[in-house]
N, C-alpha and C positions, 0 to 999 in steps of 0.2 A: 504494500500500500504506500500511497504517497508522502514524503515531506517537503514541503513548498519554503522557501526561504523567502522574507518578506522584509522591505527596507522602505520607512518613513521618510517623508521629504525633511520634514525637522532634525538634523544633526544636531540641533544645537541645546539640544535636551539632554540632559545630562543627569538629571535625577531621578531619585527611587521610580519603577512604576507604582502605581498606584494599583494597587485591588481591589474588586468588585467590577461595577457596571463599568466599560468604558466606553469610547469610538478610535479605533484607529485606522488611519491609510495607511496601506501599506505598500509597496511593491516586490513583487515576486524576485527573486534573483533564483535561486535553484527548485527541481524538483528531483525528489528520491523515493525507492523505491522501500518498502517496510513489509514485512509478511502480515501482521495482526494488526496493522493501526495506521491511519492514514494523519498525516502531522502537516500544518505549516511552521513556519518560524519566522515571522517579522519580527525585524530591527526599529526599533522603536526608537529614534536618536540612535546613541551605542548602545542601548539594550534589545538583545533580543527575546522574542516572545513566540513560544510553542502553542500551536493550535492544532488541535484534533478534525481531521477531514474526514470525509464517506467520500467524497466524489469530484474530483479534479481535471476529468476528460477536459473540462472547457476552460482550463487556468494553462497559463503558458508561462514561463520566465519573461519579466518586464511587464506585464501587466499587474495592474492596479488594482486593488481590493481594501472597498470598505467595510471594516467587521465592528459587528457589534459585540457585546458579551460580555462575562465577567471572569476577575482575573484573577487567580492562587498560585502562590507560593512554592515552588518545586519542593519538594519532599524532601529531608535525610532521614538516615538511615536509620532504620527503628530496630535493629539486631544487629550484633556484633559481627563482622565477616558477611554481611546483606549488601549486597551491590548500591552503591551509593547511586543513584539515578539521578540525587537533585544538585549532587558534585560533579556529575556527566554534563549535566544540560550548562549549568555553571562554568565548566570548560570550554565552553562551545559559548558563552556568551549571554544563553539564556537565562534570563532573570524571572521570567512568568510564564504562566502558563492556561492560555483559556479554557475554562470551562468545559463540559461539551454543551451546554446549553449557550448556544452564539449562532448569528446569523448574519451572512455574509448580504450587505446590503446593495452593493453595487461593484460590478468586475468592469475594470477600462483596458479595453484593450491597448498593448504597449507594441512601441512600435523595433524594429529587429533589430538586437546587438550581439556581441561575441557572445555571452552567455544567451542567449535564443538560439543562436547557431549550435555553440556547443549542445545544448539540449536535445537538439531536433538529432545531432547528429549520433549522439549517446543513445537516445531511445532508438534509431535508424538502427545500429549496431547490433544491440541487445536483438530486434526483429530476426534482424539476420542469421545471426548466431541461434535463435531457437529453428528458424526453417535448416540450418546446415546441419545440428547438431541433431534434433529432437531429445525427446524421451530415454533416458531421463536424466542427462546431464548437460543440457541448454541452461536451465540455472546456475549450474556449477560453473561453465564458461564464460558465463558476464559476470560472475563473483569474482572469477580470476582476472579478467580484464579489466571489468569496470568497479568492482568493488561491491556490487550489488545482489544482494545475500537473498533478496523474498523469492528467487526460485528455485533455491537449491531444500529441499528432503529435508527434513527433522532428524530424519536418521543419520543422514551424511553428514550433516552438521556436530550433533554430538560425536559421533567417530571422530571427525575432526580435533574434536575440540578436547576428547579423553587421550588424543594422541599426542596434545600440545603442536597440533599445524594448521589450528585454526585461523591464523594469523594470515595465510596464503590467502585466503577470504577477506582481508580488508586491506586495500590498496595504500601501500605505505613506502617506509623505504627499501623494502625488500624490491616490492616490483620494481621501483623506480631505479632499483642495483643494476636489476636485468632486464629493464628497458635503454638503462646506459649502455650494459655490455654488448646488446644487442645494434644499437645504434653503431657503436665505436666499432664491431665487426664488420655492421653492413659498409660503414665511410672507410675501410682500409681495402675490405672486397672492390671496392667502386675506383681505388686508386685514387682519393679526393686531394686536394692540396690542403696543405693547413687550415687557413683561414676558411675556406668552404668546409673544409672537415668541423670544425666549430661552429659553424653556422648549422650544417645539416643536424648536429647533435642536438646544437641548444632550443633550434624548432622541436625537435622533434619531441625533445622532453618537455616544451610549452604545449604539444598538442597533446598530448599523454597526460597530462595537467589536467586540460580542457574537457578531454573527454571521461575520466573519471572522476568528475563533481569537483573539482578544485578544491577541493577537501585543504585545510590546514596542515594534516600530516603530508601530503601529497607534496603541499607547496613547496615546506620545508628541507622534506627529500628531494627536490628538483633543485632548489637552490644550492643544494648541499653539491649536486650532480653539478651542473653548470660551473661553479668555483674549481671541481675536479678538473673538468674539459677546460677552463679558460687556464688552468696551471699548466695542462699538457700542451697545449696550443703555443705559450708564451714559453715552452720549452723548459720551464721551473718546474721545478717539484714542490708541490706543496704540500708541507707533511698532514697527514688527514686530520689530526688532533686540532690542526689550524683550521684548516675546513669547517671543523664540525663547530670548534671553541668560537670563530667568527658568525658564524651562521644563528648559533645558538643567542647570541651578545646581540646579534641584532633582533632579531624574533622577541628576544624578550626586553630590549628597551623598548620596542612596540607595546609588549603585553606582559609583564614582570611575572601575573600568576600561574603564565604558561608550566612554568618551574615546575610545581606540582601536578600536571598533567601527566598519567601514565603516556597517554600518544603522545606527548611532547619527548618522553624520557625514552620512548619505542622505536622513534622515529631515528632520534639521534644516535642513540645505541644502535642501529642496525645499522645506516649508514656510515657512523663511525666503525664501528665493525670490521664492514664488508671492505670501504676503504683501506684500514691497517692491515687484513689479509691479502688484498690484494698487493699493497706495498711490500709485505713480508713476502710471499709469495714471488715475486717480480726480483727481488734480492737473490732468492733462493734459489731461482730459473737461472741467473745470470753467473752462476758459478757450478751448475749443472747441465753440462752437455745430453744425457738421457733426458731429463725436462726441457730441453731445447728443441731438439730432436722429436718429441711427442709433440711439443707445441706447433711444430711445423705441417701439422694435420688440422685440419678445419677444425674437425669433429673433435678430436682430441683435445685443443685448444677449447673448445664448447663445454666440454665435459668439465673440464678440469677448472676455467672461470666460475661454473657454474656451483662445483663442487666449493672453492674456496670463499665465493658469494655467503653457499649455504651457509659453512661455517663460521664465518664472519658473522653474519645474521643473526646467528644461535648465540655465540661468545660477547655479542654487543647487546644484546637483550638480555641476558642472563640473568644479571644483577636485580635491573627492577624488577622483571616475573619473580623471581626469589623471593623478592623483598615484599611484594605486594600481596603474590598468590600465596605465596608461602609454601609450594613445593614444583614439582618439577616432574613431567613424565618421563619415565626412565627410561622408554625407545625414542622419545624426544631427537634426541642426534641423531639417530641410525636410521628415523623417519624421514628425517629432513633430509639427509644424504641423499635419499632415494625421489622422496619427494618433490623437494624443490627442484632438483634437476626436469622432473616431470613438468612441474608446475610452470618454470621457464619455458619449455617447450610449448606449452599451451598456451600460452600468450600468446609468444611467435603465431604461432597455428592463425589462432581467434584475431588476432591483426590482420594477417595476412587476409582472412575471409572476408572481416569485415572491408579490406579494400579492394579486395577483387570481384566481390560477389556481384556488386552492382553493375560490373562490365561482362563476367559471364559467370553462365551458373556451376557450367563443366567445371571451371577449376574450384567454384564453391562448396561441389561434393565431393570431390577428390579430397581437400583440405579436412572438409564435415568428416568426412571418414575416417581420417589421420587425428583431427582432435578427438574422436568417442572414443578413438582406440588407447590415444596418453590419457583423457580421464576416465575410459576404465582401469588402466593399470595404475591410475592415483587411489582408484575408490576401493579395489580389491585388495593391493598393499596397504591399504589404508584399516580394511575388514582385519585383513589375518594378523598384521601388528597389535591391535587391539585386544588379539585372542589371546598374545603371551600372556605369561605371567609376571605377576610383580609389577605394575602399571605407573606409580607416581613414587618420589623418592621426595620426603620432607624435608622444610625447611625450618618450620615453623619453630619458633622459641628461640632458633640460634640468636640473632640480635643482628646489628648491623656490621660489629667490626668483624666478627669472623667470615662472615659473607665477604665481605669487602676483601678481606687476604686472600679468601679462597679464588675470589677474581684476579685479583694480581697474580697470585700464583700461575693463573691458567692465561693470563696474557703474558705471562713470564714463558710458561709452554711451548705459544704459539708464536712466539720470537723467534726467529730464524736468524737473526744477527749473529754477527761473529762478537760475544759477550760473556768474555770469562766470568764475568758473575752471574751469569741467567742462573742456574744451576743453584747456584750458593742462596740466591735472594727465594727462589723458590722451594731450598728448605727452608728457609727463616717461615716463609708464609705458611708450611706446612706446618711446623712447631708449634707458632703461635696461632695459626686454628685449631688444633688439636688441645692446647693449652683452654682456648675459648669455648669447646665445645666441652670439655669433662667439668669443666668450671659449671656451665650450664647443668651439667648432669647432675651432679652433687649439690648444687639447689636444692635447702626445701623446699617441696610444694607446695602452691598455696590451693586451698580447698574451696570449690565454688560452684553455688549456684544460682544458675543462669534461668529465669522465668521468661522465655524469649514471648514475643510480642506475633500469636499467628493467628490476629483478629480473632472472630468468634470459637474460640477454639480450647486448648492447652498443649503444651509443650514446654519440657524444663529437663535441663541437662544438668547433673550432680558430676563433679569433678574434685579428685581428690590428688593428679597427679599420676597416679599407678590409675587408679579403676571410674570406669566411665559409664554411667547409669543415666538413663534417655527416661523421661515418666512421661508417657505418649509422645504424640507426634504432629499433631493440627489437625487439620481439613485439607482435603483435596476434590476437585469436583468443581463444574462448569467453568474452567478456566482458569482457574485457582487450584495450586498446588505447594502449600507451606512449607510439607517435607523439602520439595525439590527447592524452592525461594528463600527458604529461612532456615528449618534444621540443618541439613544436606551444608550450608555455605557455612553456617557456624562451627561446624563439626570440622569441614574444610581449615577452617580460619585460625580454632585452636590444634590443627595437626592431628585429631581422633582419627583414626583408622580402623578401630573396631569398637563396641560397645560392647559393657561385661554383662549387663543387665538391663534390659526395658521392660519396662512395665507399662501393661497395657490394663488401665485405669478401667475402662468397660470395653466395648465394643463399638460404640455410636462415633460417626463420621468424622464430627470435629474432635476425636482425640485419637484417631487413629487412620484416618486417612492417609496422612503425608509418610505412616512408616513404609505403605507400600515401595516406594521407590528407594526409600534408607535402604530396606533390606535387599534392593538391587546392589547400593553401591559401598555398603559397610558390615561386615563380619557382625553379628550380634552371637553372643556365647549364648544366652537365655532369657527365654521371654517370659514375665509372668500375664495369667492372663483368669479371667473369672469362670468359676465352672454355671454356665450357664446354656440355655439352647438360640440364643440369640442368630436369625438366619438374615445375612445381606451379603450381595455381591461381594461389597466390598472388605468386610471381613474374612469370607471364602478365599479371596486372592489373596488376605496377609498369610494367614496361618499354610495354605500354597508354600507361598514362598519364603515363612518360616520354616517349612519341611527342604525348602530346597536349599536353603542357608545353612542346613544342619544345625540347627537352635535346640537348644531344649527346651518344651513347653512344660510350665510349671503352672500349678494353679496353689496357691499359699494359702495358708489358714491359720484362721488367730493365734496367735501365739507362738508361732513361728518365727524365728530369729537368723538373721542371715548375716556375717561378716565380710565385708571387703574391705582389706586396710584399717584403718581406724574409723571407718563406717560402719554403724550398726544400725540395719533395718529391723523392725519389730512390727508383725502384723499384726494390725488390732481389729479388720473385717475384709470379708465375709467370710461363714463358714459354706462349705458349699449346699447345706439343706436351707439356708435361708438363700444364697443367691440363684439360686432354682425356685424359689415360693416366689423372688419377687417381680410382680407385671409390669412395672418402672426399672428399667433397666439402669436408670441414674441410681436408683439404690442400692446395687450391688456392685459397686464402685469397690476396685483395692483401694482400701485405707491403710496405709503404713507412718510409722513415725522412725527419724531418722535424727540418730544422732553422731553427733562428730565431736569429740572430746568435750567442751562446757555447751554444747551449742545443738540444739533440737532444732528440725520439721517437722511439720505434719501437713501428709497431702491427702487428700480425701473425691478428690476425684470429683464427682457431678451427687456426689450423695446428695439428698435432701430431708424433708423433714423424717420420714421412717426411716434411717437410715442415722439419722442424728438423734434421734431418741433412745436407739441403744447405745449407740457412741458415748452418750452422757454418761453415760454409769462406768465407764472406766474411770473417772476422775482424774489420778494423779500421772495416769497416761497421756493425756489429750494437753498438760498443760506445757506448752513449747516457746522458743524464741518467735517462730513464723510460722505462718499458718497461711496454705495456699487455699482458697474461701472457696469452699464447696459450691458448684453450678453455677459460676460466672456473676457470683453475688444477686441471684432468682428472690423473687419474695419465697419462693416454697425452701428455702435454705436458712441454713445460722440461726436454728430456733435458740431462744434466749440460755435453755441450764446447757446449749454447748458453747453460745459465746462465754458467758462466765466460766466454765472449765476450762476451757480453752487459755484465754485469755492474754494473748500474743502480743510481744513489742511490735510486730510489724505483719501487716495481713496485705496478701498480695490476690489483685482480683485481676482473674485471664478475662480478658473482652473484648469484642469487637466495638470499635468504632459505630456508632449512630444504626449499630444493630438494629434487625427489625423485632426483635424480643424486649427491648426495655432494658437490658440488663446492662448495670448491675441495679437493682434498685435504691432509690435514695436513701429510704428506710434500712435497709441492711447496711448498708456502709456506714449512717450515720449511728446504727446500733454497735457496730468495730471502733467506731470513733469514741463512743461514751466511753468506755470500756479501757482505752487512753491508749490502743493501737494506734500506731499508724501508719494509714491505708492509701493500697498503691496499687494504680487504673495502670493495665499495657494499653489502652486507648489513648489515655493521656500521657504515661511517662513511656510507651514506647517498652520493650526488653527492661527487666529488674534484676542486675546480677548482685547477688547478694555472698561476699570474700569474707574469709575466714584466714586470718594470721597469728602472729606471735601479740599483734597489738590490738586483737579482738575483732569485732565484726563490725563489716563497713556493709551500706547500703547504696548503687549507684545505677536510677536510672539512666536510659539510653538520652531520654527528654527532661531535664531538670525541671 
């Protein structure tokens, strides 16, 4: 679906937008392509503004549009490790975001410029490439050329992306390596002289620009490319750190917060990269007659740039994926090797079509043929790599400076210089990563629990360091999927790889939806779960693929005590003849209480009033530091003899946002509050991680 780029005649605006009702003109400068969501973005002054579209057939770049509507606030992030979306649009400029209740009041037609040209000529492309290619990797072909991802497979995507070479799918300075290399081959084939040879490069990477949306990571890599060619042209060598250290100096005296851009820091790391391989690389050819000799073949020479590209690529991106994601696929390299060479070639390919198709067809299906053939062999290498074993290799907790040795170290490596010290400096860096990583190990733990924020739901990760315990898992269903959006990326965020124990609180939707997919992507040792006859789809498909996980299913009963680490779980309901009697499924909810040296829980799951009336009579059991507030804080919940047994420094209530249930009710909240709790909305404060140390217990929502 579309995103439309939209620019104000007013520059001269400079302040906040305002939200709520507005009027804006705007004018069109780009449109994009989106799978689920059709967007503009007007530039408002220098702010820009995202709008939600259905239908843009009749909108062009350079025309005029007046929208009505009202305006909100891009989002952060409401879980720890949750894709920051409203630091995305923020990157990009975007300050606001319309409603979907707006209407576009008047469209002026604009009249034709380079951005109208490039447009027509990018959509012309994309045609093409789906008549050359077809089913089913015509999407996958304008990904790779143009950048433009809404036709390529859900499934090819995720493969992609569990192999860490998803990145071939967004045009950046990868392509723009191998649209250099590819230019600077065809201008030596052609026999050009210097100054035509720089001229032919530097159009060609300003049309390359053009036709994949002129994107900012684009620009940056073109710039980066151009400074390379005008160094080779004027016969100087410019060392790439210069390149990159210039390029980056001026990008961000324009725009200082670029800094913090992943695609700012993607951009320049791969072209920096690819440039110091290729310099090393060119060293190392020049005092090696067998690399001389190989380079003296087309192909050969193709292979081999294409190869040291890759590497490049992978070695100048390292750090921030590291740093960000926090780990790393571990056929990552041995992909890309294989890969990008493909991927290169595909472009060639998808270039080529698009410039020859419209003069004749015969060579367009001759090429069609040659491209389905390099991205089958991207999408089938792609299958069986992801079938190994051992798939991602963690980062997460090292810190910044052993990363950073570890980098040196491997640009120490890939030195090819004649440097008596390479060797020496790269044990130092190994010493003292090794130093940085046991230092890490030998950390005490700190112990935490995380009340993550999955709208009308629950989900809450207990962490002690050693043992990882999940108490449900959200909702999943009509397009919403919390496991996959918020557990699944937290789990990511703090490096868990397996879970010891989940507890599956009942069976109903929103607290066990989102394990479905957990239990695709993370080891779970045992699940507990209620002995009840409860029948839905979607339960049937967990306990499935708790059988295919090799899980042990556990069904616990009062009085049952369970140790991991200095965690001690204590079951205080249900027995299984009472969660068999009861017709409210919320009643036969796992109630356990949890304790961690001076420091109690109690979670109780969606109980309610029958369900808390026998709870009451345990007494001196129920009474805890925190208490996670049975059924989303319902009126039929928290009857009074168990808020006074209870009686908790701090009650955390799971909810959705402007729910269509009421909940949490006034009354029950403000009955936690008499009671001299206090009480904590994931609507309003977003995720409630609640840390446990040597200096006692901290409390920190996601939203203050």
């Amino acid at each position: 679906m579309p995103i439309l780029v939209l620019q104000t005649g007013d520059s001269q605006n400079n302040s906040a937008l305002p939200t709520g009702e507005v009027l804006i003109e705007a004018k069109v400068e780009d449109i994009q392509k989106k799978r689920n969501s059709d967007y503009i973005i007007l530039d408002a002054g220098k702010k820009r503004v995202l709008l939600q579209m259905t239908d843009t057939l009749s909108i062009l770049p350079g025309d005029t549009l007046i929208i009505r509507g009202k305006l909100k606030m891009p989002q952060s992030p409401r879980n720890p490790g949750e894709f920051d979306y409203g630091g995305y649009l923020q990157s990009q400029g975007i300050q606001a975001i319309f409603h979907r209740d707006f209407s576009i009041m008047e469209i002026i037609e604009g009249r034709s410029s380079v951005n109208r040209w490039f447009f027509m000529m990018r959509k012309g492309i994309h045609y093409r490439l789906t008549e050359a290619v077809g089913h089913p990797y015509a999407g996958l072909a304008a990904g790779l050329l143009l950048g433009e991802k809404s036709g390529i497979q859900v499934e090819m995507k995720e493969q992609f992306r569990q192999l860490g070479i998803i990145h071939i799918l967004a045009v950046s300075g990868l392509h723009v390596g191998f649209v250099l290399l590819v230019l600077t081959v065809l201008a030596k084939i052609a026999v050009l002289p210097k100054l035509y040879r720089f001229l032919f490069i530097t159009s060609g990477l300003l049309f390359y620009l053009g036709i994949s949306g002129g994107a900012i990571s684009v620009m940056r890599a073109v710039s980066m490319a151009i400074l390379y060619t005008y160094g080779n042209f004027r016969e100087k060598e410019i060392l790439p750190w210069s390149i990159v250290g210039f390029t980056a100096f001026i990008f961000l005296l324009i725009d200082p917060s670029q800094l913090f851009s992943l695609s700012f820091q993607l951009s320049f790391g791969a072209v920096g990269g690819i440039l110091f391989m290729l310099a090393q690389f060119r060293k190392l050819t020049e005092n090696n007659k067998w690399l001389q000799s190989l380079r003296s073949h087309t192909s050969f020479r193709w292979l081999m740039d294409a190869l040291v590209v890759s590497f490049g690529a992978q070695l100048g991106t390292f750090l921030p994926i590291a740093l960000i994601f926090g780990e790393i696929p571990v056929w990552a390299f041995a992909a890309n090797l294989v890969i990008i060479p493909l991927a290169g070639l595909a472009v060639v390919t998808a270039l080529i079509i698009s410039l020859t198709l419209p003069i004749t067809t015969v060579l367009g299906d001759i090429y069609g043929q040659a491209l389905w053939g390099e991205l089958f062999l991207m999408d089938k290498v792609s299958l069986f790599m992801n079938h190994l074993p051992v798939q991602m290799i963690s980062f997460h907790g090292w810190g910044v400076f052993p990363l950073i040795i570890l980098f040196v170290g491997m640009i120490a490596l890939a030195s090819v210089s004649q440097n008596r010290y390479r060797f020496r400096s790269m044990l130092v860096c190994l010493l003292l990563g090794n130093f940085f990583i046991w230092t890490h190990i030998l950390e005490s733990p700190q112990f935490t629990v995380t009340f993550l924020d999955v709208g009308q739901g629950d989900a809450c990760v207990i962490e002690d360091g050693e043992y990882t315990i999940l108490v449900d898992a959200g909702y999943a269903g009509f397009g919403k999927d919390y496991g996959k959006r918020v557990v699944l990326p937290y789990l990511k965020h703090k490096g868990i790889d397996k879970i010891d124990l989940m507890v599956m609180t009942h069976p109903h939707a929103d607290h066990i939806g989102g394990l479905e997919i957990v239990l695709k992507k993370i080891t779970i040792r045992e699940i507990w779960d209620t002995h009840n006859d409860f029948e839905s789809s979607v339960y049937d498909r967990i306990l499935a693929g708790a059988e295919q996980n090799k899980s042990t299913i556990r069904y616990p009963q009062p009085g049952d005590i369970y140790q991991l680490g200095e965690m001690k779980l204590t079951i205080l309901y249900p027995d299984s003849a009472i969660a068999m009697s009861m017709k409210n499924i919320n009643n036969s909810s796992i109630v356990f209480r949890l304790d961690y040296k001076d420091h109690s829980f109690l979670f109780i799951g969606d109980a309610e009033m029958q369900a808390e009336r026998i709870l009451a009579n345990l007494d001196s059991l129920l009474n805890v530091d925190v208490l996670k507030v049975g059924h989303h804080g319902s009126s039929t919940s928290s009857i009074m003899s168990m808020v006074n047994h209870v009686s908790p420094k701090y009650a955390v209530i799971s909810v959705g946002k402007n729910n269509r249930y009421g909940h949490p009710s006034e009354n029950i909240v403000q009955r936690w509050v008499d009671i001299g709790a206090e009480v904590f909305r994931s609507d309003e404060s977003g995720a409630v991680i609640i840390a446990v140390d040597g200096e006692g217990m901290s409390i920190n929502p996601m939203i203050p």
